[in-house]
C-alpha positions as CSV (number, residue, x, y, z in Angstrom):
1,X,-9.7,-21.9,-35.3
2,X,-11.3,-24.7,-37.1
3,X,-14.6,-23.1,-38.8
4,X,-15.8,-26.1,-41.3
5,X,-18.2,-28.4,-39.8
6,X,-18.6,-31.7,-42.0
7,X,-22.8,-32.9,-41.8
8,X,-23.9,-35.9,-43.4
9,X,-26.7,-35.1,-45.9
10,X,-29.4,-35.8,-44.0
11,X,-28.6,-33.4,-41.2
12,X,-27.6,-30.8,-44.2
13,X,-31.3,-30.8,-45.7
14,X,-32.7,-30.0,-42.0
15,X,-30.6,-28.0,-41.5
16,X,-31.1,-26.3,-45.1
17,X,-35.0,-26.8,-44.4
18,X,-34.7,-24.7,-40.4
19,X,-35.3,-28.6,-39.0
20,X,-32.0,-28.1,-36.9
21,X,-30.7,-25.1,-35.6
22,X,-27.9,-27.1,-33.8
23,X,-25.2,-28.1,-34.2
24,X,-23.4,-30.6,-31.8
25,X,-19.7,-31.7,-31.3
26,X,-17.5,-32.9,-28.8
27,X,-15.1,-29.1,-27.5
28,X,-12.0,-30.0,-29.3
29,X,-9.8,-27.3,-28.7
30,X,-9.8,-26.1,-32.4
31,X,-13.2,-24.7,-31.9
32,X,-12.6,-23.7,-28.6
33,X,-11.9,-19.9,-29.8
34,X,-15.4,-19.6,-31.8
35,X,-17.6,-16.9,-30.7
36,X,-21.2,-15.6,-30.9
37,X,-21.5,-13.6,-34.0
38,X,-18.8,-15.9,-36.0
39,X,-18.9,-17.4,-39.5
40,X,-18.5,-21.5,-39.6
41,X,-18.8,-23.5,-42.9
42,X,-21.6,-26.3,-42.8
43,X,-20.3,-29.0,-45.5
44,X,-22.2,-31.9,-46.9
45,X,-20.1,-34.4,-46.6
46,X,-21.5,-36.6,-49.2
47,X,-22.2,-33.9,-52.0
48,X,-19.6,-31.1,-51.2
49,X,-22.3,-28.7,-50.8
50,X,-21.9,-25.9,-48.2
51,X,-23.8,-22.9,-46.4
52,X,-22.4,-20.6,-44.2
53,X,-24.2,-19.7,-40.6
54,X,-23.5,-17.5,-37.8
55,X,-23.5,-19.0,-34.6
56,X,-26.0,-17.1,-32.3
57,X,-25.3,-19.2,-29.0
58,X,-22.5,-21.4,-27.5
59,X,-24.0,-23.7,-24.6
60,X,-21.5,-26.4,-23.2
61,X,-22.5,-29.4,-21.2
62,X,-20.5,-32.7,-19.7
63,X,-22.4,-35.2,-22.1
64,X,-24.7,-35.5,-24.9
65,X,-26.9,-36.8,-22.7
66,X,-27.3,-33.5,-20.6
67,X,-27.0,-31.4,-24.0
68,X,-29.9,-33.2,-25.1
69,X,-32.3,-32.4,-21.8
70,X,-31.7,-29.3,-21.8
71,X,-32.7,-28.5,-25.6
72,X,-35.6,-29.1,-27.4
73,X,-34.7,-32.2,-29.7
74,X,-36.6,-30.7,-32.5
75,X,-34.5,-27.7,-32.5
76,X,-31.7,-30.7,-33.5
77,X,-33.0,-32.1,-36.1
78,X,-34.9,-35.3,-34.5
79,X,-38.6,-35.9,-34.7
80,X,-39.6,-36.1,-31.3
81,X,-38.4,-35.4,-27.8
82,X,-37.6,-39.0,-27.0
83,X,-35.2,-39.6,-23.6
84,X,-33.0,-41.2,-25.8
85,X,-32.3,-39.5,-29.0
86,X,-28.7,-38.8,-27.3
87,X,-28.1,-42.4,-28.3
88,X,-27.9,-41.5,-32.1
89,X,-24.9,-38.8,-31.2
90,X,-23.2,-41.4,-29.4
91,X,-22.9,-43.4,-32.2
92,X,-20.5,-41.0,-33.5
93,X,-18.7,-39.9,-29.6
94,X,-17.6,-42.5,-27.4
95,X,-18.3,-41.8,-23.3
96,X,-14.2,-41.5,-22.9
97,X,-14.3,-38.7,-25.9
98,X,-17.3,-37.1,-24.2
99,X,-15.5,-37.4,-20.6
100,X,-12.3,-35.7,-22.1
101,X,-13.6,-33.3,-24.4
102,X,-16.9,-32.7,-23.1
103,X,-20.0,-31.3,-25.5
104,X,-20.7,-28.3,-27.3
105,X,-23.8,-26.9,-28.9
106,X,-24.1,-24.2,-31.2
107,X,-27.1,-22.4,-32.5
108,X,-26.4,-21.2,-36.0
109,X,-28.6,-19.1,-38.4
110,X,-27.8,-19.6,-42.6
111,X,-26.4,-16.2,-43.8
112,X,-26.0,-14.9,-47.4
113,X,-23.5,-11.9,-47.7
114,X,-22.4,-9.6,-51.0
115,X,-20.5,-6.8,-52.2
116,X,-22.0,-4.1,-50.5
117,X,-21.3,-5.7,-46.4
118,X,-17.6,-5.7,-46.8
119,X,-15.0,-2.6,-47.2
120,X,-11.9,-4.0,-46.7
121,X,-10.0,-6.5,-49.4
122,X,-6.8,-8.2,-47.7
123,X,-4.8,-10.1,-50.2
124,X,-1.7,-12.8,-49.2
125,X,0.4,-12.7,-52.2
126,X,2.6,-15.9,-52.8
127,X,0.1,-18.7,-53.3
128,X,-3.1,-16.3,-53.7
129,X,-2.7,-13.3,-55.5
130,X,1.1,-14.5,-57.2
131,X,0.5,-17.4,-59.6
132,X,3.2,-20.3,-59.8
133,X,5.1,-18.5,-62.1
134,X,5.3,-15.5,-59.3
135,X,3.3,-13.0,-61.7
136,X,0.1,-11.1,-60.8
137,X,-2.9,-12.1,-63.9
138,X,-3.6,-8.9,-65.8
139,X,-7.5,-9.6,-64.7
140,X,-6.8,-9.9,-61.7
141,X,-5.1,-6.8,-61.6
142,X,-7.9,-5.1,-63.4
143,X,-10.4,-6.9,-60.8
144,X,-8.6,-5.3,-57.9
145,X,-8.7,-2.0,-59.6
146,X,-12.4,-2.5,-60.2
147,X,-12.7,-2.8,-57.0
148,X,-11.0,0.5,-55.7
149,X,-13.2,2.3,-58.0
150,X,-16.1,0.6,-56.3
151,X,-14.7,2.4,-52.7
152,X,-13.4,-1.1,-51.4
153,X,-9.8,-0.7,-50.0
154,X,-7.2,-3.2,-50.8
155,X,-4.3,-4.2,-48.4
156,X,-1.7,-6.6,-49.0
157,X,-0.4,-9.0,-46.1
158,X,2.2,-11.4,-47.2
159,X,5.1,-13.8,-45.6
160,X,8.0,-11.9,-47.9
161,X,9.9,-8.8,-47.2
162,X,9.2,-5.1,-48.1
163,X,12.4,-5.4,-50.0
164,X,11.3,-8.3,-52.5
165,X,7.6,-6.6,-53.2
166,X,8.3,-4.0,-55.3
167,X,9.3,-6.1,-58.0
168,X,6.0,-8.7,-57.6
169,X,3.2,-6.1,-56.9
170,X,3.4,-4.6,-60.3
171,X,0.3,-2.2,-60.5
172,X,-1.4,-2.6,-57.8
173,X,-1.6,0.3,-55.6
174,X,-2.9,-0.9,-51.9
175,X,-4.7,1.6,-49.6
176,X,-3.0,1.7,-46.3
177,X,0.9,0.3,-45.2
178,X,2.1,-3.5,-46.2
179,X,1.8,-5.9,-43.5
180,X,5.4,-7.9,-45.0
181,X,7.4,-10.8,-42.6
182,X,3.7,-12.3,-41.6
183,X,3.3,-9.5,-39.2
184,X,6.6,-8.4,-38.2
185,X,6.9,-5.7,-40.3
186,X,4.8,-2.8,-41.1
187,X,5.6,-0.6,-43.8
188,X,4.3,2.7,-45.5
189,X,4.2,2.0,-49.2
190,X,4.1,5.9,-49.9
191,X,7.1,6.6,-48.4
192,X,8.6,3.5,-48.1
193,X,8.9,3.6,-44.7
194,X,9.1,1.0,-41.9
195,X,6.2,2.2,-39.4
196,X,5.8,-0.5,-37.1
197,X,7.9,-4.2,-36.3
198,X,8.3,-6.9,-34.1
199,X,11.9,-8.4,-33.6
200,X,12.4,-11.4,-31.5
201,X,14.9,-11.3,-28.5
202,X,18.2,-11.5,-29.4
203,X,19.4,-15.1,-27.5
204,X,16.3,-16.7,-29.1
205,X,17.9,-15.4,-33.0
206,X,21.1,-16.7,-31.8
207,X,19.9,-19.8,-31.0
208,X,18.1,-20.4,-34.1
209,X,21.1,-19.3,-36.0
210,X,23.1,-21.6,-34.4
211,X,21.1,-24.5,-35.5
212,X,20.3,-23.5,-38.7
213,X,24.5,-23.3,-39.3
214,X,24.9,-26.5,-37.4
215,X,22.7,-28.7,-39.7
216,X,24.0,-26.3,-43.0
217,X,20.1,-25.1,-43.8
218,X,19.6,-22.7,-46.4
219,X,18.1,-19.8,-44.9
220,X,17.0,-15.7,-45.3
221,X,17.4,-13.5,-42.5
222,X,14.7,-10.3,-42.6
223,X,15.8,-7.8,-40.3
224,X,15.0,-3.6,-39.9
225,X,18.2,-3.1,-42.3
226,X,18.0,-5.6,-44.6
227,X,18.0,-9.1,-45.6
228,X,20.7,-11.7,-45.2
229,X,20.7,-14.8,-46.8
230,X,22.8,-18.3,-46.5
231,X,22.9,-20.4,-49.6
232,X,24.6,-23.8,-49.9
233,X,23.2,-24.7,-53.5
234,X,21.3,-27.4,-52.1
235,X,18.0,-25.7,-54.1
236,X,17.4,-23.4,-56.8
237,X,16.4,-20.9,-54.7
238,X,18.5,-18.1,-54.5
239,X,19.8,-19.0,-58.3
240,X,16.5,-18.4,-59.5
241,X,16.3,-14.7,-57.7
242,X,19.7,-14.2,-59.3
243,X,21.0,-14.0,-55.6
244,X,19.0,-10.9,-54.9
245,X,20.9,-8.9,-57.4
246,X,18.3,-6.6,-58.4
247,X,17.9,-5.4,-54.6
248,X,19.5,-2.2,-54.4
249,X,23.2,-2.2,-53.0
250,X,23.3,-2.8,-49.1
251,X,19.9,-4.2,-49.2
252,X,20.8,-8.3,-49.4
253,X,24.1,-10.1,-48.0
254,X,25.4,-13.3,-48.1
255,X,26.8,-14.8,-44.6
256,X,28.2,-17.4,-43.2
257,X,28.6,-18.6,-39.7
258,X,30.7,-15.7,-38.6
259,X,27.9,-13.5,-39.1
260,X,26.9,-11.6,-35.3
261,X,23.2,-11.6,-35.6
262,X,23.1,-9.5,-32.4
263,X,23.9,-6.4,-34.3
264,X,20.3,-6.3,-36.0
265,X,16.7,-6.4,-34.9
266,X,15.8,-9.8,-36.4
267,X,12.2,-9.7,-37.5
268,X,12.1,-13.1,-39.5
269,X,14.2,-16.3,-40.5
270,X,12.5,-18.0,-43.9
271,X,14.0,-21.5,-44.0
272,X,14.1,-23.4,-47.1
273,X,12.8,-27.3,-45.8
274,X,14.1,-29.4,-49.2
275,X,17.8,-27.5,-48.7
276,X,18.7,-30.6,-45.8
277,X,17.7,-33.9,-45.0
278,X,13.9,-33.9,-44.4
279,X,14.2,-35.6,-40.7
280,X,15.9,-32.7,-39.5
281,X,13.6,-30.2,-39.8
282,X,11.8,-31.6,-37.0
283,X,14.7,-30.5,-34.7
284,X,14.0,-26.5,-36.3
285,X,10.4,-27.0,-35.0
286,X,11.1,-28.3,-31.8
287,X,13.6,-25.2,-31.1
288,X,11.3,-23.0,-32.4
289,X,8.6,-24.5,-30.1
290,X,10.9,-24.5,-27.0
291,X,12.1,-20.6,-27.3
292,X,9.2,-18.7,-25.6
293,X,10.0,-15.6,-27.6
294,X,9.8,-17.1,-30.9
295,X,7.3,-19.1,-32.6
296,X,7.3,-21.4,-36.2
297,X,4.5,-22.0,-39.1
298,X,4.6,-22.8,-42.5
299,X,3.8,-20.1,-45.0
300,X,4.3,-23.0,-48.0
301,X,5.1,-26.6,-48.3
302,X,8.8,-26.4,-48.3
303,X,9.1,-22.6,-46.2
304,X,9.1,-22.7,-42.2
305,X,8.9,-19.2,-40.9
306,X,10.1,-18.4,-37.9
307,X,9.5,-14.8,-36.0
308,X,8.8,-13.3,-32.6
309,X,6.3,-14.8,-30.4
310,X,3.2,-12.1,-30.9
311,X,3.8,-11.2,-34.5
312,X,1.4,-12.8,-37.2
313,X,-0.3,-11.3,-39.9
314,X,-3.4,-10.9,-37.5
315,X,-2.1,-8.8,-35.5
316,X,-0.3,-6.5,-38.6
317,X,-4.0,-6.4,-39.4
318,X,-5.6,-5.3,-36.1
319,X,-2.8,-2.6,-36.2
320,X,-4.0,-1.2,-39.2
321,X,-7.3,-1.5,-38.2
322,X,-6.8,0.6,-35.0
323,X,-4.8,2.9,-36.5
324,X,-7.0,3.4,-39.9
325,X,-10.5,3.0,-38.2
326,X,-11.2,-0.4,-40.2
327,X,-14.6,-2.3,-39.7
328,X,-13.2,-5.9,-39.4
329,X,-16.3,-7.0,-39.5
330,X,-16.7,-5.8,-43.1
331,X,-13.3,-7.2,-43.9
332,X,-12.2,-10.5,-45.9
333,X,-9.2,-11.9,-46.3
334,X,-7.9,-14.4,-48.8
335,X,-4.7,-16.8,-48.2
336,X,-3.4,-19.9,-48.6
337,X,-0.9,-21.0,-45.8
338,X,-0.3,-21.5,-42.3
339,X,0.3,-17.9,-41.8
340,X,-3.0,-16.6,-43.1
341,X,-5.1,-18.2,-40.8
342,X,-4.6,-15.6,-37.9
343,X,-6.1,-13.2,-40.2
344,X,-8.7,-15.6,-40.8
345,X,-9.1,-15.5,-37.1
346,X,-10.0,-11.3,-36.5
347,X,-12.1,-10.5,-39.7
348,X,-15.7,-11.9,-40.6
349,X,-15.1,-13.0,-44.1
350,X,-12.2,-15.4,-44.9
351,X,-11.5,-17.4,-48.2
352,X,-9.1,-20.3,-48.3
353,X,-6.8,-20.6,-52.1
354,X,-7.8,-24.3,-53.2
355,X,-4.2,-25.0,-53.7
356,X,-3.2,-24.2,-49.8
357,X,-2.9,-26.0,-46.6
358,X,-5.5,-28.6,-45.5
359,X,-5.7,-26.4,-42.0
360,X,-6.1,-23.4,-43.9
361,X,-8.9,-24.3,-46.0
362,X,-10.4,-26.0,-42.7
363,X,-10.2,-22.6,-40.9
364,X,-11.9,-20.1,-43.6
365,X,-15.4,-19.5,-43.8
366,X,-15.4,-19.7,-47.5
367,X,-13.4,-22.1,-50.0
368,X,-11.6,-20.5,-52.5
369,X,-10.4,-20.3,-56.4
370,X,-7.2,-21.9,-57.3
371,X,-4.3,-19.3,-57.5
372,X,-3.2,-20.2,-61.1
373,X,-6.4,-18.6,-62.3
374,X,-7.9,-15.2,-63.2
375,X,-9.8,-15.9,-59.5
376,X,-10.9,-12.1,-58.2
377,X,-12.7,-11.8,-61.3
378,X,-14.8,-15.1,-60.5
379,X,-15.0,-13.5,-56.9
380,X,-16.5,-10.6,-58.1
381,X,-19.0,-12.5,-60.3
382,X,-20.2,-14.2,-57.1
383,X,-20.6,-11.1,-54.8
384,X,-22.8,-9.2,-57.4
385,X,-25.0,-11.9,-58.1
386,X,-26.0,-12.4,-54.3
């Protein structure tokens, strides 16, 4: 859900000065799933400048006009009470936007938060905690540590495999089971064991399969015994991970389209967009959108992921929440893609990477530090001082 709300600067400083308590938009349906007691960004649009407010009511009317008798005026930001202040809001919403959309108003309170309101650290790795390079900063190793020594608890929720983390997470010791395959896989660092997964029905991986063969993508294959992967050396992909040959024997294979995918619970496809011509990619997305027991995102610019309909790192969180007794209101989650904004979505705190997705940064509560960067540290800096 969409939580950054763009103000021009003079609705900003009322807002800043408790001169509006409002805040009025059409209903698009990316705000539809906001709540009482939810974090939303108010941006200046002309500076950059933000604060962060909980919304303490939702009211919804059929026009501005209505919205506008029924609150007080002052309470949004104009001077007086004036039957036709509604006017100035339709400057900005046409009647035909107002007739199909419909408005929304939302009392918000500014909110300050620090260290000592959140438990719970979850961490995305490839774009947020994994610079470009794919290697964790030593200080922001040492930040993370810092933290677990504080009490904090740190939990890793990523896009990749189990079978790829061990070689990336270096030291860094999280507190409860992975969340690996955005969602679809839940596994037990201690014992390195899978605990909980989601496999899409088996018709649905053929299908995909089919067409991934068909227009000769390159593609990974994440299932509950291993990983299968089809290169056709159309990117450097799988070069660069020297094919998967430090996995440990049995744990990666190379296939081709003889390969029965109905002999494994398939959990995840990772498809590699630059491996084929970019106007076909559209046909992946339109499968993956027609299959009801499957759905697609993009975890990074040139990776679709596709996995069973229900499974999202959202849900791998609210699993560990239920079965660890974690406040997800003293939660915060950091990401960068597509795939992190469902955890955006169930905890209070969110911070968007400045290097992710446009929708991603638009969904977090917070914007973030760039990934290439000692960042935690900075983070850490910023909670104490508050």
């Amino acid at each position: 859900m969409q939580r950054e709300f763009l103000v021009e600067n003079k609705w900003f400083q009322k807002i800043i000065n408790g001169q509006k308590v409002y805040e009025i938009r059409l209903d698009y349906p990316s705000r539809q799933d906001l709540k009482v007691g939810n974090l939303i960004r108010i941006k200046n649009q002309d500076s950059g400048d933000f604060e962060v407010a909980q919304i303490e009511q939702i009211q919804k009317f059929d026009s501005f006009k209505k919205l506008f008798a029924a609150i007080d005026n002052l309470k949004l930001g104009f001077e007086n009470n004036h039957p036709n202040n509604y006017l100035e809001i339709e400057k900005y919403y046409s009647k035909e936007q107002q007739k199909e959309h419909k408005a929304v108003a939302y009392k918000i309170k500014l909110v300050k938060f620090n260290l000592d309101e959140i438990d719970n650290f979850v961490f995305d790795m490839d774009g947020t905690l994994l610079n470009e390079k794919n290697d964790i900063f030593k200080e922001n190793i040492a930040a993370i540590e810092k933290l677990q020594q504080m009490g904090k608890k740190v939990i890793i929720a990523t896009g990749r495999p189990y079978y790829t983390l061990q070689t990336t997470i270096g030291d860094i010791k999280p507190d409860f089971p992975m969340i690996t395959s955005n969602g679809a896989m839940i596994y037990d660092n201690q014992n390195h064991e899978l605990i909980h997964y989601d496999s899409m029905p088996s018709k649905d991986a053929q299908q995909m399969f089919d067409k991934l063969m068909e227009l000769n993508y390159e593609f990974l294959i994440y299932t509950t015994n291993g990983m299968f992967g089809h290169p056709t050396g159309a990117t450097n992909f799988f070069p660069e991970r020297d094919n998967y040959s430090f996995l440990a024997p049995g744990v990666y294979t190379e296939i081709d389209a003889s390969f029965d995918i109905n002999k494994y619970h398939v959990c995840k496809f990772l498809i590699l967009t630059d491996s084929a011509e970019s106007s076909l990619i559209k046909q992946i997305e339109e499968l993956s959108a027609s299959l009801s027991g499957i759905h697609g995102l993009y975890s990074r610019k040139t990776m679709y992921d596709v996995m069973e309909n229900t499974a999202t790192k959202g849900k791998g969180l609210m699993y560990l929440a239920s079965k660890y007794n974690l406040d997800l209101n003293r939660t915060i989650a950091f990401g960068d893609g597509e795939n992190d904004i469902s955890m955006f979505d169930v905890v209070k705190y969110s911070v968007s990477m400045d290097n992710g997705f446009e929708i991603t940064k638009k969904s977090a509560v917070y914007p973030g530090y760039n990934n290439n960067s000692p960042w935690i540290e900075k983070l850490l800096l910023f909670l104490e001082s508050k």
